[in-house]
N, C-alpha and C positions, 0 to 999 in steps of 0.2 A: 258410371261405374264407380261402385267408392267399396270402400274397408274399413269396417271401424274393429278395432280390439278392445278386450276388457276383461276382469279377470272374477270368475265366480266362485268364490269357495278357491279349492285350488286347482281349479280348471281356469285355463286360459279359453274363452269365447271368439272366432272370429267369422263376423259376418261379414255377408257379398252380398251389395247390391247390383242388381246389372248382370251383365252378363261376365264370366270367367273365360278369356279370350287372348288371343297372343300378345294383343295391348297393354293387357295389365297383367299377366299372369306372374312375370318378376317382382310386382310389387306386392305381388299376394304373400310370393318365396320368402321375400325380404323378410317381411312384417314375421311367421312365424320364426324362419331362422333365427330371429334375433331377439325374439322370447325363447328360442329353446336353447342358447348362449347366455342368457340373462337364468337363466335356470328351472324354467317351465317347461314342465312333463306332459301335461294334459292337456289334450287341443280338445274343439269341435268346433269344427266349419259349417255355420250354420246358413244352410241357402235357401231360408222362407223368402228372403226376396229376388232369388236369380231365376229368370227366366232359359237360360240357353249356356254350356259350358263347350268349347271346341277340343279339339285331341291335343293343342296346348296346354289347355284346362287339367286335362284330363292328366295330361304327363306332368303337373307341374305339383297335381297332388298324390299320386306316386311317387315321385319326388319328395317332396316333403313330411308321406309317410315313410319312408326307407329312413331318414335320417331322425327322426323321431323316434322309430324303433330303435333304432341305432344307440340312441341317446335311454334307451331303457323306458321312454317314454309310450302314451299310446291317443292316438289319433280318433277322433269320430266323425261321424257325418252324420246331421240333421235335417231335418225338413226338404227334404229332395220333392218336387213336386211329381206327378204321374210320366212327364215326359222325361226328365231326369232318371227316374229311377227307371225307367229303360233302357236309357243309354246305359247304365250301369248293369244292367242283368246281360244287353246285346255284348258287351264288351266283356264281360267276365270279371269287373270289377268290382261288381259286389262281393265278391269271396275273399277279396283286399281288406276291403274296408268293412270295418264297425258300422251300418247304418241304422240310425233311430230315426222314429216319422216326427218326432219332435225336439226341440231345445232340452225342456226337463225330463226325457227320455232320456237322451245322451250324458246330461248331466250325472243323473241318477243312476249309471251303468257304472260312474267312476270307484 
């Protein structure tokens, strides 16, 4: 499981490799938190490469979009695979989140 961040235009990018799990989900919190204190508004969590996200996962990016809105900012979600984006419809989370089926989808929304 890893994270890497980067910044496109003025969109902050952060992808997830691995799975989004109680293991790492603090350091997922960290990484954005501390671009949207450094002064970055625009997120998208891109998870072309996550296979599997747990209700840690789940809670830790509701989390992190509450304080992004908060901060007048606005959050997106890319590349969700088929299984993903059902956890997302069964949960009712899709009506949260911003999702795009891709990177330069979400990009391009900003």
């Amino acid at each position: 499981m890893s994270f890497s961040i980067r910044s496109v235009g003025d969109a902050t990018v952060v992808q997830v490799q691995g799975q989004l799990i109680v293991g790492n989900r603090q350091e997922l919190k960290d990484l954005v938190l501390a671009r949207l204190e450094e002064g970055a508004r625009n997120f998208v969590i891109d998870f072309a490469g996550t296979g599997y996200i747990d209700s840690s996962g789940l809670g830790v990016l509701v989390s992190v979009s509450k304080k992004i809105r908060e901060a007048r900012g606005e959050l997106r979600l890319a590349s969700l695979n088929e299984d993903l984006q059902t956890l997302f419809e069964l949960t009712k989370l899709d009506t949260l989140f911003q999702i795009r089926d891709d990177l330069e989808e979400a990009l391009a929304a900003f």
